[in-house]
VOGU-3710 file (C-alpha; in Angstrom, 3 decimals, decimal comma):
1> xxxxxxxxxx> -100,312/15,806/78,544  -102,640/18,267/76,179  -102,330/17,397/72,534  -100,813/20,954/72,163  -97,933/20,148/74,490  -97,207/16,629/72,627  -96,877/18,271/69,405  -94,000/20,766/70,934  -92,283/17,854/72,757  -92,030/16,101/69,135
11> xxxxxxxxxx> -90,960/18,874/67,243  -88,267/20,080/69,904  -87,074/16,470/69,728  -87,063/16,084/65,961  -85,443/19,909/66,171  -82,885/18,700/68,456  -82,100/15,004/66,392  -81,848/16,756/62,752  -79,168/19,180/64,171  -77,013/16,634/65,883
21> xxxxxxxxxx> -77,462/14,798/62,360  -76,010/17,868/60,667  -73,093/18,576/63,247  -72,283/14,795/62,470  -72,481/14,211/58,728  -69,725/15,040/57,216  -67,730/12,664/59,822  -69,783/9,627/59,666  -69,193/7,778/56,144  -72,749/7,401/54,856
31> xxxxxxxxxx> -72,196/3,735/52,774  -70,182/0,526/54,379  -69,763/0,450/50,118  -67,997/3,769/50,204  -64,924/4,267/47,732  -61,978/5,752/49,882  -59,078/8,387/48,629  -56,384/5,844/49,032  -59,026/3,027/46,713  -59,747/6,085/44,400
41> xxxxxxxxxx> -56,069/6,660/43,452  -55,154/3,416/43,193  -58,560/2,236/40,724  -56,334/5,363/39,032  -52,538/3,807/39,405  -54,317/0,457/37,621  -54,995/1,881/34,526  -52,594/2,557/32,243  -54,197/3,820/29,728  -53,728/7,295/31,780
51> xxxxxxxxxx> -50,093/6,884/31,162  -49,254/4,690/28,546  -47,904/7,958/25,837  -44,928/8,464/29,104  -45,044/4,574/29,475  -43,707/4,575/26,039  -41,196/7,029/26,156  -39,689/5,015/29,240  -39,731/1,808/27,015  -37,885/3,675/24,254
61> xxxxxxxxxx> -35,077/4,949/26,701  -34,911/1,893/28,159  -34,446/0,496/24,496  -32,093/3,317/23,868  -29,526/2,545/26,483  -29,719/-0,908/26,450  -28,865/-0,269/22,332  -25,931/1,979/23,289  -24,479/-0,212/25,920  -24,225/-3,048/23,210
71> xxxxxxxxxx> -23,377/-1,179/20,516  -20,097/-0,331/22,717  -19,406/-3,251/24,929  -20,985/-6,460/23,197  -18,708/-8,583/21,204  -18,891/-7,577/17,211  -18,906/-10,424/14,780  -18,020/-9,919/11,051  -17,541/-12,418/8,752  -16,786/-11,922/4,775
81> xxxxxxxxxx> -16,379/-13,709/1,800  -15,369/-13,662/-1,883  -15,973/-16,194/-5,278  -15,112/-14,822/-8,233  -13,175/-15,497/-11,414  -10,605/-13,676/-13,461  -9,668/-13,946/-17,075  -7,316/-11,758/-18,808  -5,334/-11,486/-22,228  -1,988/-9,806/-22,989
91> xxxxxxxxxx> -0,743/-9,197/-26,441  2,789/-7,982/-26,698  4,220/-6,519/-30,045  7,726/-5,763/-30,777  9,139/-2,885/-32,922  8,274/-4,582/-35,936  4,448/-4,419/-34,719  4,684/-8,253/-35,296  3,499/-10,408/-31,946  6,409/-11,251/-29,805
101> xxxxxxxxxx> 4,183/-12,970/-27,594  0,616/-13,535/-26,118  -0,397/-14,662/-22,530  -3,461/-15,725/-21,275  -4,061/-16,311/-17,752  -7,264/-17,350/-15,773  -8,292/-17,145/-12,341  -10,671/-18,521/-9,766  -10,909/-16,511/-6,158  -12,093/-17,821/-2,894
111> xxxxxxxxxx> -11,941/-15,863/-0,159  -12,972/-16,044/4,005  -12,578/-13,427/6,409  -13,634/-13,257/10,023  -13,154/-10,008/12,267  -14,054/-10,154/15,930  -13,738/-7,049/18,177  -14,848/-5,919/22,032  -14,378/-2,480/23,604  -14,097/-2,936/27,246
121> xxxxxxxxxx> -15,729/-0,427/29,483  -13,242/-0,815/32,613  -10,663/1,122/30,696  -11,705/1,763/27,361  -9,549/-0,480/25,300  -10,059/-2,829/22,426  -9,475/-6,054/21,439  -9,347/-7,106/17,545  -9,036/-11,248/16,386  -9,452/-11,242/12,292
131> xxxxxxxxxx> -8,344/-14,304/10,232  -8,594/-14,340/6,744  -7,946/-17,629/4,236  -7,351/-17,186/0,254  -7,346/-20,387/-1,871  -6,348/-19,298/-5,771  -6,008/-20,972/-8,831  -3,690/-19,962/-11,486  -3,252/-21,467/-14,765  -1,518/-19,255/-17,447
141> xxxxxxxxxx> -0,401/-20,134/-21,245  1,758/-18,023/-23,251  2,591/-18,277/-26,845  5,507/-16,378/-28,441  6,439/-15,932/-32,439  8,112/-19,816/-31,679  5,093/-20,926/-30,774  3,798/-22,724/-27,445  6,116/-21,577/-24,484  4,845/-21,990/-21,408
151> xxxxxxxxxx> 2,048/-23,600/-19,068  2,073/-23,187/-15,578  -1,253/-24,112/-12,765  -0,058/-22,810/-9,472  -2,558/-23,801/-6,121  -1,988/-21,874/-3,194  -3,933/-20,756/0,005  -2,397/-17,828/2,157  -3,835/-18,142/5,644  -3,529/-14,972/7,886
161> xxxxxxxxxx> -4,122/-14,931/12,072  -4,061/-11,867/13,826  -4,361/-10,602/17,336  -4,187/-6,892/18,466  -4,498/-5,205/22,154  -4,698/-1,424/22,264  -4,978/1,003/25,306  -5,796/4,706/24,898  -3,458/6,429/27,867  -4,502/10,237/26,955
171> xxxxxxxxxx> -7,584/10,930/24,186  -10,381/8,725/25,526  -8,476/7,530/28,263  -10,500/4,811/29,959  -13,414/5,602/27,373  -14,544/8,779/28,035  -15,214/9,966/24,680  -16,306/6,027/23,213  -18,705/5,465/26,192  -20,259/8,882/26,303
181> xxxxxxxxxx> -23,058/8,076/24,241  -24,068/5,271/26,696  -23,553/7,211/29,632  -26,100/10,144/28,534  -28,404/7,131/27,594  -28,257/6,154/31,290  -28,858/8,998/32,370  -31,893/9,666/30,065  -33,414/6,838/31,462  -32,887/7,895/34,722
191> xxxxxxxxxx> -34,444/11,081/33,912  -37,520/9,548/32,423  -38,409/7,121/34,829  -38,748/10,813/37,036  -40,876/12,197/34,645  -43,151/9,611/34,816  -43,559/9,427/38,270  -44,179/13,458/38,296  -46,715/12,861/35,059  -48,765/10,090/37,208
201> xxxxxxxxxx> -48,468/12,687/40,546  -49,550/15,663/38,382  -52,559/13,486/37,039  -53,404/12,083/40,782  -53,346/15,509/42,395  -55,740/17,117/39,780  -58,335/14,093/40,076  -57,892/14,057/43,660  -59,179/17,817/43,597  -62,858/16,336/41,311
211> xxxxxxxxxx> -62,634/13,658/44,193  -62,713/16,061/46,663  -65,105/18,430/45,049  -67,278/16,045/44,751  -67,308/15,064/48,654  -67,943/18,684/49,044  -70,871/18,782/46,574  -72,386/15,610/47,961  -72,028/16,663/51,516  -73,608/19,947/50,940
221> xxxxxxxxxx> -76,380/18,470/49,452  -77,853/16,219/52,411  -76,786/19,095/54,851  -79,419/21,185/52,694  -81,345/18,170/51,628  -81,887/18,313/55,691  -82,694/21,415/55,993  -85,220/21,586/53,067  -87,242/18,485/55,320  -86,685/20,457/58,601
231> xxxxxxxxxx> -88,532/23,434/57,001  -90,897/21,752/55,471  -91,889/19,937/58,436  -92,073/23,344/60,120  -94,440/24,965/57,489  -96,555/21,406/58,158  -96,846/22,464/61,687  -97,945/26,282/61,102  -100,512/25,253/59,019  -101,654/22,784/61,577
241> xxxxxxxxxx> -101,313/25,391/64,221  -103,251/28,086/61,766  -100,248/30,435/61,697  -100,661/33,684/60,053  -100,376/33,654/56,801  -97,402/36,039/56,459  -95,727/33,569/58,889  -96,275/30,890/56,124  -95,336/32,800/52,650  -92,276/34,202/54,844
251> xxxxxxxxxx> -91,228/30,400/55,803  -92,441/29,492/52,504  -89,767/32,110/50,823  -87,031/30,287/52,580  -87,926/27,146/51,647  -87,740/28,353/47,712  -84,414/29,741/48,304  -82,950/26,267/50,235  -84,444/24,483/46,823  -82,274/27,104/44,525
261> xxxxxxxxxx> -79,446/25,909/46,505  -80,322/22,361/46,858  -80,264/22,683/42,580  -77,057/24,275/42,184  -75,329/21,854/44,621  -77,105/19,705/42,537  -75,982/20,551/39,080  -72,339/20,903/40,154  -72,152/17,484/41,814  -73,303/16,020/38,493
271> xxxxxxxxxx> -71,132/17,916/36,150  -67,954/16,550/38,916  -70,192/12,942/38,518  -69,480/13,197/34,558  -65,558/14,116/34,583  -65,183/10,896/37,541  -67,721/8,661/35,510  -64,989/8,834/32,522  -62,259/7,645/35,084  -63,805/5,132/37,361
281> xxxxxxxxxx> -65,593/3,431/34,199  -68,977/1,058/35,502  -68,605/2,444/39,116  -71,605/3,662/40,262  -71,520/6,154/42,776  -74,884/6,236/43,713  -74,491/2,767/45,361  -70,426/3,557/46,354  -70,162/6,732/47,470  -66,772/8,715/47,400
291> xxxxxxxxxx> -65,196/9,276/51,072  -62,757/10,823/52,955  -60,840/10,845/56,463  -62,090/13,947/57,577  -59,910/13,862/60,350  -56,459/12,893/58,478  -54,050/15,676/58,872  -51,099/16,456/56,664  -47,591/15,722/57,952  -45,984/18,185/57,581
301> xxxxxxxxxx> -41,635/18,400/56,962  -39,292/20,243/59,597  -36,032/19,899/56,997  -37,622/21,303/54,056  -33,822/21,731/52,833  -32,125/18,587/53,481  -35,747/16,703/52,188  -35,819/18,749/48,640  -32,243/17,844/47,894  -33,152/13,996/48,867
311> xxxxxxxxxx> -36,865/13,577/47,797  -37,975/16,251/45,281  -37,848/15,305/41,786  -37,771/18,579/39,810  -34,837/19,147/41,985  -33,377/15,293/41,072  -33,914/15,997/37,637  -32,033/19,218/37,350  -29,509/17,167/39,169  -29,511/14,750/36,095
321> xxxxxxxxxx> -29,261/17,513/33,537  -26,175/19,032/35,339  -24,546/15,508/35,529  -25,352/15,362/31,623  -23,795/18,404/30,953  -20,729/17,392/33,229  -20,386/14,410/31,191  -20,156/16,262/28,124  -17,624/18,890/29,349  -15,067/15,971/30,401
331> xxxxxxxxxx> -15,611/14,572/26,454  -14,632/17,627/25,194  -11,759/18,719/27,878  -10,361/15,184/26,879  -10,671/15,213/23,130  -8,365/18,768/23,168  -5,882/15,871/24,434  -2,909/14,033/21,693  -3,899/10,170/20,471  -1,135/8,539/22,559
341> xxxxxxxxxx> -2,206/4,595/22,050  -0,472/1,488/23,539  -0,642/-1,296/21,533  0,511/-4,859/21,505  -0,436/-7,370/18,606  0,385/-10,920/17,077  0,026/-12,001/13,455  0,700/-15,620/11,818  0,949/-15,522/7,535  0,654/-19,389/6,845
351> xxxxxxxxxx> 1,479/-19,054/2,689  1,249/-22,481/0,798  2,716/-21,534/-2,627  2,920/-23,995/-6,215  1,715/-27,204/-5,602  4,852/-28,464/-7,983  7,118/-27,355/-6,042  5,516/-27,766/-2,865  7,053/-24,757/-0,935  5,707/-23,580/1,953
361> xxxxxxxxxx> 5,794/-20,573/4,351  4,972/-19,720/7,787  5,918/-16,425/9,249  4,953/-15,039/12,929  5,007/-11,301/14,358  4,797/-9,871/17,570  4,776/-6,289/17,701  4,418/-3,709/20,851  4,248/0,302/20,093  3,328/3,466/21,439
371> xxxxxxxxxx> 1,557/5,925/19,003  1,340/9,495/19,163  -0,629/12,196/17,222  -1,724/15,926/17,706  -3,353/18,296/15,434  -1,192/21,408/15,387  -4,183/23,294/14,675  -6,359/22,445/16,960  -9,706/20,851/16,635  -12,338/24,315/16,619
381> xxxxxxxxxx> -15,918/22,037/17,127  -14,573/20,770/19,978  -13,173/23,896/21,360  -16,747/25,372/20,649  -18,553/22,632/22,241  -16,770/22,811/25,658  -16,881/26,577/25,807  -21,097/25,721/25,410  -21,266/23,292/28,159  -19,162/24,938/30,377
391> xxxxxxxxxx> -21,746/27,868/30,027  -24,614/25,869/30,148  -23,224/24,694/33,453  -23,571/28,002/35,120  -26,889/28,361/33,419  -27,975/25,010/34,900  -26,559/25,859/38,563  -29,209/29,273/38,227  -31,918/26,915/37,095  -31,213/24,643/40,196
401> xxxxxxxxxx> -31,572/27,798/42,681  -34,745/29,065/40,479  -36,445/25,860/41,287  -35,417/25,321/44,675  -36,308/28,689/45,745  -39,648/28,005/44,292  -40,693/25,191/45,681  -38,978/26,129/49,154  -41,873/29,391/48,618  -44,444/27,317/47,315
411> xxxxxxxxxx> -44,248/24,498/50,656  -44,029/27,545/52,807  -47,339/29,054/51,637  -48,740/25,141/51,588  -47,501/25,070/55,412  -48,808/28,553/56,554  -51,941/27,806/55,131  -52,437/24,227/56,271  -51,648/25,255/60,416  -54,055/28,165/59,439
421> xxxxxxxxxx> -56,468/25,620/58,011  -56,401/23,624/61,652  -57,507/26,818/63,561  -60,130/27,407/61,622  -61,393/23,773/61,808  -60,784/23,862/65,239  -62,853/27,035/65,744  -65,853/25,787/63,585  -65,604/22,678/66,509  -65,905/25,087/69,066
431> xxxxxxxxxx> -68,419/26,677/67,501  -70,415/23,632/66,957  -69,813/22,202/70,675  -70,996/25,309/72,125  -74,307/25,200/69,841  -74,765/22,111/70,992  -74,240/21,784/74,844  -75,752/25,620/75,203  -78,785/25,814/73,462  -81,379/24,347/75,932
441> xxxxxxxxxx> -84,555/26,434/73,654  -84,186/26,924/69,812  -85,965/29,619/68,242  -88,957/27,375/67,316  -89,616/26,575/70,380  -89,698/30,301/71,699  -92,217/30,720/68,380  -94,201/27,749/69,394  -94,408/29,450/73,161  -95,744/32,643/71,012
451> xxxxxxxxxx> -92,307/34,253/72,198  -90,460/34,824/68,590  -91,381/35,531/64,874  -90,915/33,457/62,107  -88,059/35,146/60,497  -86,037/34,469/63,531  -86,394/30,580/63,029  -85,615/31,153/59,704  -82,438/33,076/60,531  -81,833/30,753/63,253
461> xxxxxxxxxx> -81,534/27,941/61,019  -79,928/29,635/58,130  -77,191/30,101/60,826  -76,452/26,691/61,341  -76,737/26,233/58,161  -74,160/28,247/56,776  -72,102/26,876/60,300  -72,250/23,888/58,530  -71,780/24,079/54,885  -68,614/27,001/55,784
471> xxxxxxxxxx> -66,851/23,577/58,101  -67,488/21,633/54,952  -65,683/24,015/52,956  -63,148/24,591/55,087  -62,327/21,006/55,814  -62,107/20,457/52,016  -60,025/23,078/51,566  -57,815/22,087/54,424  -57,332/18,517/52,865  -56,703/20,185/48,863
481> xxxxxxxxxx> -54,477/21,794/50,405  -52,725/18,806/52,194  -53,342/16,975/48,706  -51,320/19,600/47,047  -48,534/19,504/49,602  -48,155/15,814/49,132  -47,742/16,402/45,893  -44,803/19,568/45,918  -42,968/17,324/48,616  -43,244/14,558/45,788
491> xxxxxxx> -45,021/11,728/48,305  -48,724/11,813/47,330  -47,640/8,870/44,580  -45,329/7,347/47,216  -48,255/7,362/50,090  -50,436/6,038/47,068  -48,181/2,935/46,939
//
């Protein structure tokens, strides 16, 4: 074999090698070290700096209706207490203006109380215990115009138990107006712990898109990086051959415009590097490159009705706002309703009176009533309140239908575009197979033979070039695309963990 025909053999073979390399690149992972989507969102998911301002809003709902639900169903403890002393002096004159007679009396208090009540959320009634305990001293003098009359020092404690039951049967019947605080509250939470979901989605899905971008960027890069050898090479080999020299400033052209490109790839991978460097924090991605399935595919929902109404939090939340507003109408329906109480109590008056004479009391009520009461007049904020929520019910069913219909649109478009987004992949495949089992002589070697020009190389390879970086972009599309429909059907954060 001539020297001549060995150099053709190589570069045919090293022709034929670099283009299989750049039908396979973008499949083959090019680092065992490689960060992965699913390990990108989830370096994400742990930390929570990203989401500690929502974090905190869940913490103070959670605070909130935890608050609420004590406030109205936790026992409530009061206890009270008085000391004190009283002194006090009466002069009484008669019609003479002379003194008729003069009293002075001085007294010590001491006082307990204890009140102990519980609202019960089964059926909104209350329960009141109170005792209360006086021990006073009396001691009184009184003088008339005959001098020293009296002296008395009367001890006595008065002890009082009491027990009370009541039941509301119409106004805030089984505590609908007491208990609507805490029932908004739960709600609330509910509500919140949605939002924050949708805020750490919404955050995922647009750092997914850098991720991706960046694949793109990096992937375009060695397909050109490739290239830029393969033509160098090639000008190597016309200027061992002694080519014409408009052969070489025409291959040499090409070769400046694959290094513009190779520097604009370049300059948008790093400024994607600096916006990921800020979230994956001491990662470097020289050594761990970012990765993707290329061959994941999205999966895609047949129900898109029945599956918004179960999975789709925008939807859910509206949900919780008309539930809110529900609540609010039945507070108000029910407060245009009388006071109509049953009540049943018990109350024990233990009364010790002067300790001379050593009497003593002890008295002990039951008592079981029905009361009723109803403003003639109406109550006008409430009226006005339930005429607003019963309004901003309608308003609310409009904004469910607004939002449905929106994101029915939106996963639609998502779908139409992703089954589009296969049969173009699928046709860049074809493309690529057919390149590859059909071409049995490139354009190089027909220029090697003396059978071609230059510029038809050149165009040659800018062909499968552009073959190349257009399946990139298309694949990266396809899988935004699929990252974005994740995210409208609500399951990117789900699939995340």
């Amino acid at each position: 074999m001539t020297h001549k025909k060995q150099l053709s053999f190589s570069v045919k073979f090293s022709m034929h090698k670099s283009t299989v390399k750049f039908l396979i690149l973008f499949i083959v992972p090019s680092s065992v070290n490689a960060l992965s989507e699913s390990e990108f969102v989830q370096s994400l998911l742990s930390n929570n700096i990203f989401f500690e301002k929502e974090q905190i809003n869940l913490t103070i709902k959670q605070i909130e209706m935890e608050g609420d639900k004590a406030n109205y169903g936790d026992w409530d403890w009061t206890i009270g207490g008085e000391l004190g002393r009283i002194n006090k002096n009466k002069t009484k004159y008669d019609y003479t203006s002379t003194t008729d007679y003069a009293k002075s009396t001085s007294q010590e208090v001491r006082k307990f109380s204890s009140d102990l009540t519980k609202k019960f959320f089964s059926n909104g009634s209350e329960l009141s215990i109170s005792y209360d305990k006086s021990l006073p001293v009396k001691n009184e003098e009184m003088h008339d115009k005959n001098g020293y009359q009296t002296d008395k020092n009367t001890t006595e404690y008065l002890d009082d138990t009491s027990i009370s039951w009541t039941l509301p049967l119409l106004k805030n019947k089984g505590g609908v107006v007491d208990q609507k605080t805490y029932d908004l509250a739960v709600l609330d939470f509910e509500d919140e712990k949605l939002a924050l979901a949708e805020t750490k989605e919404d955050f995922i899905e647009e750092k997914l898109i850098i991720f991706l971008d960046w694949v793109s960027y990096n992937t375009q890069i060695s397909i050109v990086r490739k290239r830029l050898e393969q033509s160098e090479k090639i000008l190597e080999i016309l200027i061992q051959k002694g080519a014409s020299r408009i052969s070489k400033i025409t291959l040499q052209r090409s070769i400046n415009k694959i290094q513009r490109l190779l520097l604009e790839l370049e300059s948008k991978l790093k400024a994607e590097q600096r916006s990921l460097s800020i979230l994956l924090d001491g990662f470097d991605l020289a050594q761990n490159p970012l990765k993707i399935n290329w061959t994941v595919r999205a999966q895609l929902i047949e129900d898109l009705y029945s599956y918004f109404q179960q999975s789709i939090r925008d939807i859910k939340r509206i949900e919780i706002e008309q539930l809110k507003n529900s609540r609010s109408v039945r507070t108000y329906q029910n407060s245009q309703l009388a006071d109509f109480d049953f009540t049943i109590s018990a109350t024990k008056d233990d009364n010790k009176g002067n300790y001379s004479t050593y009497s003593k009391s002890s008295e002990v009520e039951y008592e079981a009533k029905i009361e009723f009461s109803y403003p003639l007049t109406g109550n006008v904020s409430n009226d006005v309140y339930l005429r607003k929520y019963r309004l901003k019910g309608r308003q609310l069913e409009l904004k469910y239908k607004d939002k449905f219909d929106a994101i029915l649109s939106d996963a639609q478009k998502l779908t139409t575009e992703l089954k589009q987004g296969l049969k173009q992949l699928a046709l860049y495949k074809q493309q690529i197979d057919e390149n590859r089992a059909g071409k049995t002589e490139t354009e190089f070697d027909a220029f090697l033979a003396g059978n071609s020009n230059i510029r038809f190389v050149i165009i040659e390879n800018d062909d499968n070039q552009s073959l190349l970086l257009d399946q990139v972009e298309a694949s990266i599309n396809y899988h935004k695309n699929r990252i974005k429909y994740d995210s409208l059907m609500d399951r990117l954060l789900l699939n995340a963990e």
